[in-house]
N, CA, C and O atoms as a GROMACS GRO file, in nm:
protein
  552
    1UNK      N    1  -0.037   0.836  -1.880
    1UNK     CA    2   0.067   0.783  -1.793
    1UNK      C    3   0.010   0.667  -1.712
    1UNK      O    4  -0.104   0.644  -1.670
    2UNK      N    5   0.143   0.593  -1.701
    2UNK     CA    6   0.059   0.419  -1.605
    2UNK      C    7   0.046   0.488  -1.497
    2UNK      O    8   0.094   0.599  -1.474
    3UNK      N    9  -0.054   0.388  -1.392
    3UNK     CA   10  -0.028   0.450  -1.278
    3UNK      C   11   0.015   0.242  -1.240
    3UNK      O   12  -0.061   0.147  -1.259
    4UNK      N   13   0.129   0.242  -1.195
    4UNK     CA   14   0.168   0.099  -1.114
    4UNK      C   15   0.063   0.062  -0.980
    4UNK      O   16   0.036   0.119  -0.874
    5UNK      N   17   0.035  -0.020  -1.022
    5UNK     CA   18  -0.008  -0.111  -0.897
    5UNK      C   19   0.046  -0.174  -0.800
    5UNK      O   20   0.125  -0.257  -0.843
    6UNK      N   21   0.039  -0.172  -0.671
    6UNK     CA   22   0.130  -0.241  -0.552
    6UNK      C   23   0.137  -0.381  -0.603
    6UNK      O   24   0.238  -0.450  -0.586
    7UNK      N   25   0.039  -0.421  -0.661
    7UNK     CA   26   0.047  -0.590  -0.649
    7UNK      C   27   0.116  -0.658  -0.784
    7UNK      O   28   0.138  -0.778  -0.804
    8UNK      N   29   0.153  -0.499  -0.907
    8UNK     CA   30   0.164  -0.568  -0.999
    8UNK      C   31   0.077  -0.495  -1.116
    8UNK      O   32  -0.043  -0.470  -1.121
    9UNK      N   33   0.170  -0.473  -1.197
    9UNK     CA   34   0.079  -0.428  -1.353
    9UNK      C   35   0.067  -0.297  -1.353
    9UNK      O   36   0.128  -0.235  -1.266
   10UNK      N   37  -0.008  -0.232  -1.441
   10UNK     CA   38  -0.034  -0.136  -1.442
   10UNK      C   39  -0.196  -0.065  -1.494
   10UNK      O   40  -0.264  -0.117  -1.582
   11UNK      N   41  -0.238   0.066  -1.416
   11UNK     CA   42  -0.379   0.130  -1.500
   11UNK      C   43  -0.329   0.210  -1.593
   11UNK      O   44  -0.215   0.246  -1.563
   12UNK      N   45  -0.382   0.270  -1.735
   12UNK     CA   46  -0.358   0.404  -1.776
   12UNK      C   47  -0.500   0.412  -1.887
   12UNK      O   48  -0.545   0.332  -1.969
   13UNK      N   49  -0.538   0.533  -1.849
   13UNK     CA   50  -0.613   0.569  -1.979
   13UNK      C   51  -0.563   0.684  -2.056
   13UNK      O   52  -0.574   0.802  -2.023
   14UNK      N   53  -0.473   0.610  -2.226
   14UNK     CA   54  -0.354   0.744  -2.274
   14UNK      C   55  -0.415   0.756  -2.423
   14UNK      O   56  -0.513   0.693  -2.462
   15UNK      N   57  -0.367   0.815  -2.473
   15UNK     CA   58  -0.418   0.873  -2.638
   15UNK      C   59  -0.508   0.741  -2.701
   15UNK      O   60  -0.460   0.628  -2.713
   16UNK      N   61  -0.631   0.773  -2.733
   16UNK     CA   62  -0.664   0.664  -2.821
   16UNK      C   63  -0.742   0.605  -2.736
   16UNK      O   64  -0.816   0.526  -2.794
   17UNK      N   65  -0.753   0.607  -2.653
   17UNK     CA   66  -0.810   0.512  -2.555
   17UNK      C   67  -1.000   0.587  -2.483
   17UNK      O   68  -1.019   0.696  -2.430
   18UNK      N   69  -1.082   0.501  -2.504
   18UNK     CA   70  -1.215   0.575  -2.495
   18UNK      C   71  -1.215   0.628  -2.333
   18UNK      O   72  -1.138   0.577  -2.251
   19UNK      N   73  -1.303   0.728  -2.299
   19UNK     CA   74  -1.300   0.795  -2.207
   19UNK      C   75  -1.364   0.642  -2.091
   19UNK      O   76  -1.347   0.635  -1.969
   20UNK      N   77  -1.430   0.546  -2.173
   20UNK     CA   78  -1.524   0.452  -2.066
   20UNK      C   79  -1.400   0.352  -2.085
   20UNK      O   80  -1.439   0.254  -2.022
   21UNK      N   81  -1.283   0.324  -2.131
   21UNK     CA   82  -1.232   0.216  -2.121
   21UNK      C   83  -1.076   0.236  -2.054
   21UNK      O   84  -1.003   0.334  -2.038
   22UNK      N   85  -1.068   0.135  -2.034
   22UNK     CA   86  -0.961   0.148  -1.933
   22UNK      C   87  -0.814   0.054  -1.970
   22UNK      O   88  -0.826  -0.064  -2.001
   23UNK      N   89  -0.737   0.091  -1.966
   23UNK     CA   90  -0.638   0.008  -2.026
   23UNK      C   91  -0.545  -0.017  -1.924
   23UNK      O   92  -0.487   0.067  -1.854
   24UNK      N   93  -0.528  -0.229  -1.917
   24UNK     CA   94  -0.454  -0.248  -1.804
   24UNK      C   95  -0.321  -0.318  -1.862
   24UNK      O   96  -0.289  -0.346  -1.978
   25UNK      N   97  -0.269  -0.334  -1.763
   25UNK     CA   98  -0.116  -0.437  -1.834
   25UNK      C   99  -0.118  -0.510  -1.718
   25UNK      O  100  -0.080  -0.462  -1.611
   26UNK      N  101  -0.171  -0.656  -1.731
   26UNK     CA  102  -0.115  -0.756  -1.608
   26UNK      C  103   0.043  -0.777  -1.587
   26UNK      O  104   0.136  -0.730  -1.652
   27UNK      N  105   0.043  -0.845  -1.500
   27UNK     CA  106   0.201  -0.881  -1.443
   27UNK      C  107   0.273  -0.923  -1.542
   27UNK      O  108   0.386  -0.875  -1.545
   28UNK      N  109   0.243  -1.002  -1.633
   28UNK     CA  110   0.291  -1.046  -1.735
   28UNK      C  111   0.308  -0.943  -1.858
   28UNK      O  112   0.359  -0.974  -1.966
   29UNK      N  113   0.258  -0.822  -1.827
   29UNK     CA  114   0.283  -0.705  -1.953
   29UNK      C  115   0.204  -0.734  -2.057
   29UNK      O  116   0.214  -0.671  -2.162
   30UNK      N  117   0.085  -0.869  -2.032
   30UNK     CA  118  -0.007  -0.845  -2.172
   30UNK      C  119  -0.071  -0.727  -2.120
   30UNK      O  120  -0.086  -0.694  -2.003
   31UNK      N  121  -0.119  -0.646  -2.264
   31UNK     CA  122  -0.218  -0.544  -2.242
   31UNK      C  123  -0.362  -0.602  -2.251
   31UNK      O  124  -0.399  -0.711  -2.294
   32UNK      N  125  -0.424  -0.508  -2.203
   32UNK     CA  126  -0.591  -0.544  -2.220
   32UNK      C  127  -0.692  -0.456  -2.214
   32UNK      O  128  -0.646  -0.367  -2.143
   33UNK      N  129  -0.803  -0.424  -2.245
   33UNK     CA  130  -0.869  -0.343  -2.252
   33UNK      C  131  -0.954  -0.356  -2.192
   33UNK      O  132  -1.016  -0.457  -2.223
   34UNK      N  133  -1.022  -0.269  -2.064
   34UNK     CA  134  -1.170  -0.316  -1.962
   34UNK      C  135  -1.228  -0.205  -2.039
   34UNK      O  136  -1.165  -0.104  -2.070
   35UNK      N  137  -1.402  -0.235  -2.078
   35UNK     CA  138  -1.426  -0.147  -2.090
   35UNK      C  139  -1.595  -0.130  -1.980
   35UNK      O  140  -1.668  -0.227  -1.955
   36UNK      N  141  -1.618  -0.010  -1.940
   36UNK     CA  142  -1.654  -0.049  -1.805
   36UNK      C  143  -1.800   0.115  -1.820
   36UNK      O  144  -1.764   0.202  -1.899
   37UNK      N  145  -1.884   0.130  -1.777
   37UNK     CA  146  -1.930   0.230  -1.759
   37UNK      C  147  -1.887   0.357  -1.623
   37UNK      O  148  -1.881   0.346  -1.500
   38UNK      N  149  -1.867   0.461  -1.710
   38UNK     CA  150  -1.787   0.514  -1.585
   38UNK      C  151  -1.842   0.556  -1.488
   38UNK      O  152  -1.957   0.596  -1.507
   39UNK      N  153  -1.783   0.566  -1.339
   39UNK     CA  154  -1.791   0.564  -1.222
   39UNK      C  155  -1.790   0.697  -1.200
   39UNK      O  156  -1.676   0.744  -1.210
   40UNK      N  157  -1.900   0.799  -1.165
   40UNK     CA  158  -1.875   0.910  -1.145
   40UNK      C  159  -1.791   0.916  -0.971
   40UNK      O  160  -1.804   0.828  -0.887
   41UNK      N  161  -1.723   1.024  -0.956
   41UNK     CA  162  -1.602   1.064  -0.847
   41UNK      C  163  -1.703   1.050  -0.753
   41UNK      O  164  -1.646   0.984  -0.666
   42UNK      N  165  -1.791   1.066  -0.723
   42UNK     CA  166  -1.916   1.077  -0.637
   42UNK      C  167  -1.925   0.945  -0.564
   42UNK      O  168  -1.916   0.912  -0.446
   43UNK      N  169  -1.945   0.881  -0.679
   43UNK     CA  170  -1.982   0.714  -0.621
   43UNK      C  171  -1.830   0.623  -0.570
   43UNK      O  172  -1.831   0.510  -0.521
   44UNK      N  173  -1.736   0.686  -0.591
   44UNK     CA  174  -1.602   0.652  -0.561
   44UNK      C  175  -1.571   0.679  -0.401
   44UNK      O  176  -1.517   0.610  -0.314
   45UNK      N  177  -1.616   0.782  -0.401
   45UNK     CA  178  -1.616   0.870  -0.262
   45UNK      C  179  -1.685   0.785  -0.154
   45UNK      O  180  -1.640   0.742  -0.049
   46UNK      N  181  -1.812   0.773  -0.211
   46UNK     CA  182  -1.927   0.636  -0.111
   46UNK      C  183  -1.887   0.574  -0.089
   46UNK      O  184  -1.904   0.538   0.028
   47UNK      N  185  -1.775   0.482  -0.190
   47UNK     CA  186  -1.778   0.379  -0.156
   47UNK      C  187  -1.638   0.399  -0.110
   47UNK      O  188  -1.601   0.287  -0.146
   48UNK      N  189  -1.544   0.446  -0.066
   48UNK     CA  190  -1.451   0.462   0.036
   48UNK      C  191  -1.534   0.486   0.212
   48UNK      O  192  -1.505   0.435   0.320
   49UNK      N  193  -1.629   0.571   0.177
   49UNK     CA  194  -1.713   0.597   0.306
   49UNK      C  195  -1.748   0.469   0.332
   49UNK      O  196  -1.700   0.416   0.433
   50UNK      N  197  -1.850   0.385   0.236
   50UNK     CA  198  -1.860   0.278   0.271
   50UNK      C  199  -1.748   0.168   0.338
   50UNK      O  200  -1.775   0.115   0.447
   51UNK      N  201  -1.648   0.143   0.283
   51UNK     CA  202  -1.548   0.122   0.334
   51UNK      C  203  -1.503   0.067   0.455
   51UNK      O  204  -1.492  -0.041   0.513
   52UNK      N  205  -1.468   0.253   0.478
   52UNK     CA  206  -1.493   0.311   0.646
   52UNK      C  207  -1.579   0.223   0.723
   52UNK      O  208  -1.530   0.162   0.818
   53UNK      N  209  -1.678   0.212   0.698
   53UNK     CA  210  -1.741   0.189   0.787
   53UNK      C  211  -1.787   0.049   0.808
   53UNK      O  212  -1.850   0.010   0.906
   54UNK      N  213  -1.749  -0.022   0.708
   54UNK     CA  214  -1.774  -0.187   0.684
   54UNK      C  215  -1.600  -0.237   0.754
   54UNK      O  216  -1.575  -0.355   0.776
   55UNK      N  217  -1.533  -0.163   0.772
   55UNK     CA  218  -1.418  -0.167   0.865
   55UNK      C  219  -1.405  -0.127   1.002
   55UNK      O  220  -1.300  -0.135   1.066
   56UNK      N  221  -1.526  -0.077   1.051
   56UNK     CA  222  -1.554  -0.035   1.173
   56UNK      C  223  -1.458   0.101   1.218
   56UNK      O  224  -1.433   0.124   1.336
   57UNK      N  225  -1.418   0.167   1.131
   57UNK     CA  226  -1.317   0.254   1.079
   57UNK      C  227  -1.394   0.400   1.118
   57UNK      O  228  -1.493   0.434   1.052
   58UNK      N  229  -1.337   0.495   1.240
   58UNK     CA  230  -1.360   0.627   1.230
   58UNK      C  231  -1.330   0.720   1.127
   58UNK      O  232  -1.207   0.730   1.122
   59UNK      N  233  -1.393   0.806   1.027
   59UNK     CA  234  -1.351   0.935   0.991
   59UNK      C  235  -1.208   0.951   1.074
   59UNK      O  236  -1.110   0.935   1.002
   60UNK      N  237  -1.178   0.983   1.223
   60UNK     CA  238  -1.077   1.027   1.290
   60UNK      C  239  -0.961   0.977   1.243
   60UNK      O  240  -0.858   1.034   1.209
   61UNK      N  241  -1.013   0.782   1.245
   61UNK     CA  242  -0.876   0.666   1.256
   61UNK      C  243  -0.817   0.680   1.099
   61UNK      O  244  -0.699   0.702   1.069
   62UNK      N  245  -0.942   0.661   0.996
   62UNK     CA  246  -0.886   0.696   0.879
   62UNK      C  247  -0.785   0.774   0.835
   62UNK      O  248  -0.678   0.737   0.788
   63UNK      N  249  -0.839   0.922   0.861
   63UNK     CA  250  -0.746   1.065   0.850
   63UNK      C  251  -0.614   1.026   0.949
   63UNK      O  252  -0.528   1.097   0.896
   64UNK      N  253  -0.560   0.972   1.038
   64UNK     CA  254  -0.472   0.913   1.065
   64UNK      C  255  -0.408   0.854   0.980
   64UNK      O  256  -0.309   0.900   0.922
   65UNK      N  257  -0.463   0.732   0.961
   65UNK     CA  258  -0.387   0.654   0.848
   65UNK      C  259  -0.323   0.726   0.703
   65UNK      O  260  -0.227   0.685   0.638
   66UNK      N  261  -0.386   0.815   0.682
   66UNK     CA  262  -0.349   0.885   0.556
   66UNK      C  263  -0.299   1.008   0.556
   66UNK      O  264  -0.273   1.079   0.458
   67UNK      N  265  -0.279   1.042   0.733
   67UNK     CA  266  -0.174   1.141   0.746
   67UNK      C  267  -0.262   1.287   0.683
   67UNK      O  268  -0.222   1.369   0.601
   68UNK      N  269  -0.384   1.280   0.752
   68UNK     CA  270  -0.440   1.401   0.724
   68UNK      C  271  -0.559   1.395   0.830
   68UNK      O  272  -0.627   1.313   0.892
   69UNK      N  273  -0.539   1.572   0.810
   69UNK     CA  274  -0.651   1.645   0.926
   69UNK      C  275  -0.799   1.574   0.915
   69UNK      O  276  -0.833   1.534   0.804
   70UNK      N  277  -0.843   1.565   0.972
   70UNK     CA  278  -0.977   1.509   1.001
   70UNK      C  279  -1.078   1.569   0.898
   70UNK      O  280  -1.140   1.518   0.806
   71UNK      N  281  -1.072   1.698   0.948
   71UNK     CA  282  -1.190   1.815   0.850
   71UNK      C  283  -1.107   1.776   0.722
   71UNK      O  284  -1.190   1.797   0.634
   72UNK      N  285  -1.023   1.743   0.676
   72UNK     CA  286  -1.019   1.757   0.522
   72UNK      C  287  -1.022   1.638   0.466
   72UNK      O  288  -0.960   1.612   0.363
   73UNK      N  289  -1.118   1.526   0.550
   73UNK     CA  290  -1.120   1.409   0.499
   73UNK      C  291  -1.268   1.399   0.503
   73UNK      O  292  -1.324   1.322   0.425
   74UNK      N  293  -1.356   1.494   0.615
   74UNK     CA  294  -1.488   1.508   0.621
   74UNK      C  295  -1.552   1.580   0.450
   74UNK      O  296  -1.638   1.545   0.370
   75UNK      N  297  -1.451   1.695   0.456
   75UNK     CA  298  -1.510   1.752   0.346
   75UNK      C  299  -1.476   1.699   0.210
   75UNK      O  300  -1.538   1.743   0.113
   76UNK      N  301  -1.362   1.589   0.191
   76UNK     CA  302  -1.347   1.483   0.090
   76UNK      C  303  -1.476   1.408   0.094
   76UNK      O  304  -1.535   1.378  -0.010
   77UNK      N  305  -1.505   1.388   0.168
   77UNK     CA  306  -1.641   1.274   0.156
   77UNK      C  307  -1.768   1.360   0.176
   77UNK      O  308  -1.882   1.313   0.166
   78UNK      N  309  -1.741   1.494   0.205
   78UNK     CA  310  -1.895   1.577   0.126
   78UNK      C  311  -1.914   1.592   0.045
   78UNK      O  312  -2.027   1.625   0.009
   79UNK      N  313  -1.761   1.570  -0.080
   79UNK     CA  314  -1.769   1.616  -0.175
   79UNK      C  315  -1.757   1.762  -0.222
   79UNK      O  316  -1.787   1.819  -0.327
   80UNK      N  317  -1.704   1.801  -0.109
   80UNK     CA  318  -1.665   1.952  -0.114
   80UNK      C  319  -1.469   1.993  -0.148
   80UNK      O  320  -1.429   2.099  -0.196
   81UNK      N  321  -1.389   1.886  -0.108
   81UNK     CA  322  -1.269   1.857  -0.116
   81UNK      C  323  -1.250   1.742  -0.177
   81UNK      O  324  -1.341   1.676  -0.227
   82UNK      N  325  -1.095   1.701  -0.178
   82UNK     CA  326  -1.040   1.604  -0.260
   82UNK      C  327  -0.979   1.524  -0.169
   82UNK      O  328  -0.930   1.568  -0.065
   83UNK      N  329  -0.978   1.388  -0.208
   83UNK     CA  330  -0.893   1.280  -0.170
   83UNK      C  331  -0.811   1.189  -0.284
   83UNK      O  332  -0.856   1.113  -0.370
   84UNK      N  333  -0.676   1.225  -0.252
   84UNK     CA  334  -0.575   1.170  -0.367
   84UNK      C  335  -0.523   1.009  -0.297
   84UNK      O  336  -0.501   0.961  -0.186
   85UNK      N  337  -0.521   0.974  -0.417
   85UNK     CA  338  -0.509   0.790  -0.427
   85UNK      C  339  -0.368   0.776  -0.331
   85UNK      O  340  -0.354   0.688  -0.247
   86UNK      N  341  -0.279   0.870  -0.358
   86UNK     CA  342  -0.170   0.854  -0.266
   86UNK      C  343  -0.186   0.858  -0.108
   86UNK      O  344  -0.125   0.780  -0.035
   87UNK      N  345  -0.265   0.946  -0.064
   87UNK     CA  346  -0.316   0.887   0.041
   87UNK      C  347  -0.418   0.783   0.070
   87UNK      O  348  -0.426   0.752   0.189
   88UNK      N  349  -0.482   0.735   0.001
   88UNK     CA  350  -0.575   0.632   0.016
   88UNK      C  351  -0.475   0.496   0.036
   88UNK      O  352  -0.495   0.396   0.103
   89UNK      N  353  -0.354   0.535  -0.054
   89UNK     CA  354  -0.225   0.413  -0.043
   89UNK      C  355  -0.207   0.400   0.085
   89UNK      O  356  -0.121   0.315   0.105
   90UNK      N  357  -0.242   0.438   0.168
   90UNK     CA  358  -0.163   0.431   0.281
   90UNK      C  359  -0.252   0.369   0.398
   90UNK      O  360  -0.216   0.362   0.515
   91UNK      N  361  -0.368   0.328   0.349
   91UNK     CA  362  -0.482   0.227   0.461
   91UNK      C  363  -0.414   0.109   0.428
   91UNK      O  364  -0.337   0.067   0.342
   92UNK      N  365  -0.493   0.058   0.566
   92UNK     CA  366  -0.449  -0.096   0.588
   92UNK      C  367  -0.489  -0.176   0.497
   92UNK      O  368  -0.583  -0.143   0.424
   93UNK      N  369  -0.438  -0.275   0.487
   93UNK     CA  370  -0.485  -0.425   0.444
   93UNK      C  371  -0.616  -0.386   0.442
   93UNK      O  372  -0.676  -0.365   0.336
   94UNK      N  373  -0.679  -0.371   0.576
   94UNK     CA  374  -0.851  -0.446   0.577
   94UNK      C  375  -0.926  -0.351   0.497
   94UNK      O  376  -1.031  -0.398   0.452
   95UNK      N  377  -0.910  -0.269   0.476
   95UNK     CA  378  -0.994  -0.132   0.401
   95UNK      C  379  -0.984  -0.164   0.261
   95UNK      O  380  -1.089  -0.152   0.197
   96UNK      N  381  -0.854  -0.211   0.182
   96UNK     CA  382  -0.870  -0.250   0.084
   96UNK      C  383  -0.908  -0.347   0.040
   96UNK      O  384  -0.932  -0.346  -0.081
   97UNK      N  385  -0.930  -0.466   0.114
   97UNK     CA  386  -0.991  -0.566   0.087
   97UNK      C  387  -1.154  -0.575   0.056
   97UNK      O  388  -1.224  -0.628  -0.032
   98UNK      N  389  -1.180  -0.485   0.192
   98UNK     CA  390  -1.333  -0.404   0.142
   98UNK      C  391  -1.364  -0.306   0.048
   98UNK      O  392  -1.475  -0.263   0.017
   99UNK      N  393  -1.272  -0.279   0.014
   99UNK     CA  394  -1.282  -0.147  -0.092
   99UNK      C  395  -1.332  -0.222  -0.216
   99UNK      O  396  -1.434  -0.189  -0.276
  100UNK      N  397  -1.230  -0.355  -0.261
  100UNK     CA  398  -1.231  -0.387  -0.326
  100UNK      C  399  -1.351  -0.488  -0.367
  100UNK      O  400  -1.371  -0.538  -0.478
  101UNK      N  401  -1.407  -0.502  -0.277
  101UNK     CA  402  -1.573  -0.603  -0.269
  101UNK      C  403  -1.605  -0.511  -0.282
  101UNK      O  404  -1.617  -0.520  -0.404
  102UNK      N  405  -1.638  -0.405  -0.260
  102UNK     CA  406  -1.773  -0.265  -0.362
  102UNK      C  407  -1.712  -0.284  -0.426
  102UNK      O  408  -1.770  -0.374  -0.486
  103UNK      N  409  -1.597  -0.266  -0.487
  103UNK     CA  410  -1.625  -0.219  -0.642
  103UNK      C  411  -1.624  -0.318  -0.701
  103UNK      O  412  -1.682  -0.309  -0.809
  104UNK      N  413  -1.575  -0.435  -0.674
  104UNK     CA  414  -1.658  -0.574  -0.724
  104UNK      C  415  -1.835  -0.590  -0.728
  104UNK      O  416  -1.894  -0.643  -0.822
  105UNK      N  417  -1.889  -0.544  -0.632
  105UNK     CA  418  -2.025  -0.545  -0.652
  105UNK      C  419  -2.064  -0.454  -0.709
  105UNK      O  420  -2.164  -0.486  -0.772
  106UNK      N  421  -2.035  -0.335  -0.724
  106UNK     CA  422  -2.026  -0.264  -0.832
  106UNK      C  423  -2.035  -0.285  -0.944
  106UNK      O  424  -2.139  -0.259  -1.004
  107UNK      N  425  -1.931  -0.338  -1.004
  107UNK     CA  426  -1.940  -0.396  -1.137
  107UNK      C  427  -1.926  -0.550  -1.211
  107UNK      O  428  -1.869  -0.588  -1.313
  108UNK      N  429  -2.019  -0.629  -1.091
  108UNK     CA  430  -2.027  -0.734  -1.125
  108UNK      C  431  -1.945  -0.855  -1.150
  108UNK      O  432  -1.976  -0.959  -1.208
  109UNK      N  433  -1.812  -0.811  -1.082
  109UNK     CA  434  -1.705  -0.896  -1.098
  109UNK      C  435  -1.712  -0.974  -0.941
  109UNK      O  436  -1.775  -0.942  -0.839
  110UNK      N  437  -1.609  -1.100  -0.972
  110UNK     CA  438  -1.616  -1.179  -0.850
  110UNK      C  439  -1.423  -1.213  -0.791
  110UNK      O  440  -1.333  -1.283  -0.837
  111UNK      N  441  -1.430  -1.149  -0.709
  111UNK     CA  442  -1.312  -1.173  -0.627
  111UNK      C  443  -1.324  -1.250  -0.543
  111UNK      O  444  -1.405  -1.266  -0.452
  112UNK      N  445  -1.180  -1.335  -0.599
  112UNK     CA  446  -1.133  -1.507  -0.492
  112UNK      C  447  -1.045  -1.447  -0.406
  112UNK      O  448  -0.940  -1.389  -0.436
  113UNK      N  449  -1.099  -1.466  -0.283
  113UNK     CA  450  -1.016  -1.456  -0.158
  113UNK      C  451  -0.902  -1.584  -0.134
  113UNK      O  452  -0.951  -1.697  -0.146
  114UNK      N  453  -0.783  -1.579  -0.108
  114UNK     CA  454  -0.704  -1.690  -0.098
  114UNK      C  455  -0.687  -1.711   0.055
  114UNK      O  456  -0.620  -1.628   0.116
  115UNK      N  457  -0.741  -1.808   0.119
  115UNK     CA  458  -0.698  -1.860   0.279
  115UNK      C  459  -0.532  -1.919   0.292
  115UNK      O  460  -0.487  -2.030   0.262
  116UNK      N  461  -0.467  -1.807   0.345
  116UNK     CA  462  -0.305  -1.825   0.334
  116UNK      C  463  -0.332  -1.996   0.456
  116UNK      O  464  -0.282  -2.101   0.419
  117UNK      N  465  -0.382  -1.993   0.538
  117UNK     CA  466  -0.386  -2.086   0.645
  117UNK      C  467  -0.423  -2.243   0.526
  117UNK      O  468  -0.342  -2.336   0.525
  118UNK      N  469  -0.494  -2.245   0.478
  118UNK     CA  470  -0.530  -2.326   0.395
  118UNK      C  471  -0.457  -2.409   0.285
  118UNK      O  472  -0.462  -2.531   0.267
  119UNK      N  473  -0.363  -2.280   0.192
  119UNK     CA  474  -0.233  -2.291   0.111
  119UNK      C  475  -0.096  -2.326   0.237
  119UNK      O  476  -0.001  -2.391   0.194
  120UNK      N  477  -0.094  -2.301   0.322
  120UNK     CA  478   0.015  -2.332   0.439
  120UNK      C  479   0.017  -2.509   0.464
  120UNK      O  480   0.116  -2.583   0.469
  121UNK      N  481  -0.115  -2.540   0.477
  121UNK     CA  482  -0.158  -2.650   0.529
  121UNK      C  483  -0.128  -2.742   0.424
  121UNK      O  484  -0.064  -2.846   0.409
  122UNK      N  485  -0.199  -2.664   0.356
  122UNK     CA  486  -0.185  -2.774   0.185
  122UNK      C  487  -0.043  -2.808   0.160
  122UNK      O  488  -0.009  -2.924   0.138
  123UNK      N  489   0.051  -2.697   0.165
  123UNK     CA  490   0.258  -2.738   0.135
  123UNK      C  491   0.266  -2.846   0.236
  123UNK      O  492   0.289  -2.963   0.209
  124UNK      N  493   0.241  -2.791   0.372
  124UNK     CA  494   0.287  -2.903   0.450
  124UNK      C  495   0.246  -3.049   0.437
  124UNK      O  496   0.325  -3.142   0.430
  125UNK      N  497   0.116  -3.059   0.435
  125UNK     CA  498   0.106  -3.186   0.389
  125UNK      C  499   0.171  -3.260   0.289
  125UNK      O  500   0.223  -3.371   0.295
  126UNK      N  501   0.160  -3.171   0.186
  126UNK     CA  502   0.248  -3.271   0.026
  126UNK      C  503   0.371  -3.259   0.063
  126UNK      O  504   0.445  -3.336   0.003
  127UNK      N  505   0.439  -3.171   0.162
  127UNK     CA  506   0.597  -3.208   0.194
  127UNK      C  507   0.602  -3.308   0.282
  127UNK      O  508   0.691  -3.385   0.247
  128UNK      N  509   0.538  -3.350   0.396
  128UNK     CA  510   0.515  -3.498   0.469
  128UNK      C  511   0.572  -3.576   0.396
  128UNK      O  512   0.683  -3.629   0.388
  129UNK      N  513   0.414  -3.577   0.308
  129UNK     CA  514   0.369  -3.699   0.215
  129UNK      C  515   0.500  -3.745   0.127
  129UNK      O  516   0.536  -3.860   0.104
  130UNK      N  517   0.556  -3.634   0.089
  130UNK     CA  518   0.690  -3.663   0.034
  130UNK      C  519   0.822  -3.708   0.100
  130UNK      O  520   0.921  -3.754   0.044
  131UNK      N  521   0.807  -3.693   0.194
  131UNK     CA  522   0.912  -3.700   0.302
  131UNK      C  523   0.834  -3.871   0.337
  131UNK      O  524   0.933  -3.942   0.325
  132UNK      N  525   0.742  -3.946   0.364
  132UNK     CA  526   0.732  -4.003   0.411
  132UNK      C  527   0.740  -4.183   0.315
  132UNK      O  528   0.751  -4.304   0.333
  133UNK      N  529   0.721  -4.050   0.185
  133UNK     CA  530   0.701  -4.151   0.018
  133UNK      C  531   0.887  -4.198   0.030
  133UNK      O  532   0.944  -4.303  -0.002
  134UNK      N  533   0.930  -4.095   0.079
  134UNK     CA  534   1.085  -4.132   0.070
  134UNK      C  535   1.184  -4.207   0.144
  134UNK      O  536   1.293  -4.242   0.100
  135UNK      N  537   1.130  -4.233   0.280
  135UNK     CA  538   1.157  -4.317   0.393
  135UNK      C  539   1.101  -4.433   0.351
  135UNK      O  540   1.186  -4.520   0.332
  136UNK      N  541   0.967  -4.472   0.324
  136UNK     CA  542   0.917  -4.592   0.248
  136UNK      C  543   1.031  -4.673   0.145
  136UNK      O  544   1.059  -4.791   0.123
  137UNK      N  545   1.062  -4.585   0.111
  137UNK     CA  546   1.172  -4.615  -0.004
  137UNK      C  547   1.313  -4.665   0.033
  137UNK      O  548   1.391  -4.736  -0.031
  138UNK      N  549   1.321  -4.618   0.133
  138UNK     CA  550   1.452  -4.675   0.228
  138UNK      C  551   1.434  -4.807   0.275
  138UNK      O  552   1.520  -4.860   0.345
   0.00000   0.00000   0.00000
């Protein structure tokens, strides 16, 4: 079964598909195949802890955010309990942004950060410039 992505596309690993590979569908519905060495649950866990804490993020504030008791987010990250992705859905922006640099360094991939201030700046200017190409013209 897919599991949908907030931003778009989908994960699934379904019949046929190797236990190390991962099958995605970008926005566009091509399929594709990552194939990746797998990530034991262990090192998944770290690097949410990690996370945490590269977000300046309490154990306390976390279990907040995800709408759970404290102790059962301690013992998720002993590895004694579980933490389901549906609550992990539910951190901020900034946690996933870091989440997503481990597991980029992780596995060697490189994520482009986009400066919305930058793309803002950039429209306005070429709308000026256009606006000003057009008064010229008058």
């Amino acid at each position: 079964m897919a599991q949908h992505l907030p931003f778009g596309g989908a994960v699934s690993a379904g019949p046929g598909t190797p236990a190390e590979s991962i099958r995605m569908t970008g926005m566009d519905n091509s399929p594709e195949t990552v194939h990746a060495s797998p990530l034991p649950m262990s090192s998944l866990v770290e690097l949410v802890d990690q996370a945490f804490a590269r977000a300046g993020m309490s154990q306390k504030a976390a279990a907040s955010f995800m709408r759970i008791d404290q102790s059962q987010l301690s013992r998720a990250l002993s590895g004694s309990g579980a933490l389901s992705l549906q609550k992990l859905e539910l951190m901020p922006p900034k946690f996933w942004r870091l989440f997503i640099e481990l597991l980029a360094e992780r596995y060697g991939l490189t994520v482009k950060a986009v400066d919305r201030r930058k793309v803002a700046i950039t429209k306005l200017v070429s709308a000026l410039q256009e606006l000003l190409a057009e008064e010229a013209k008058e």
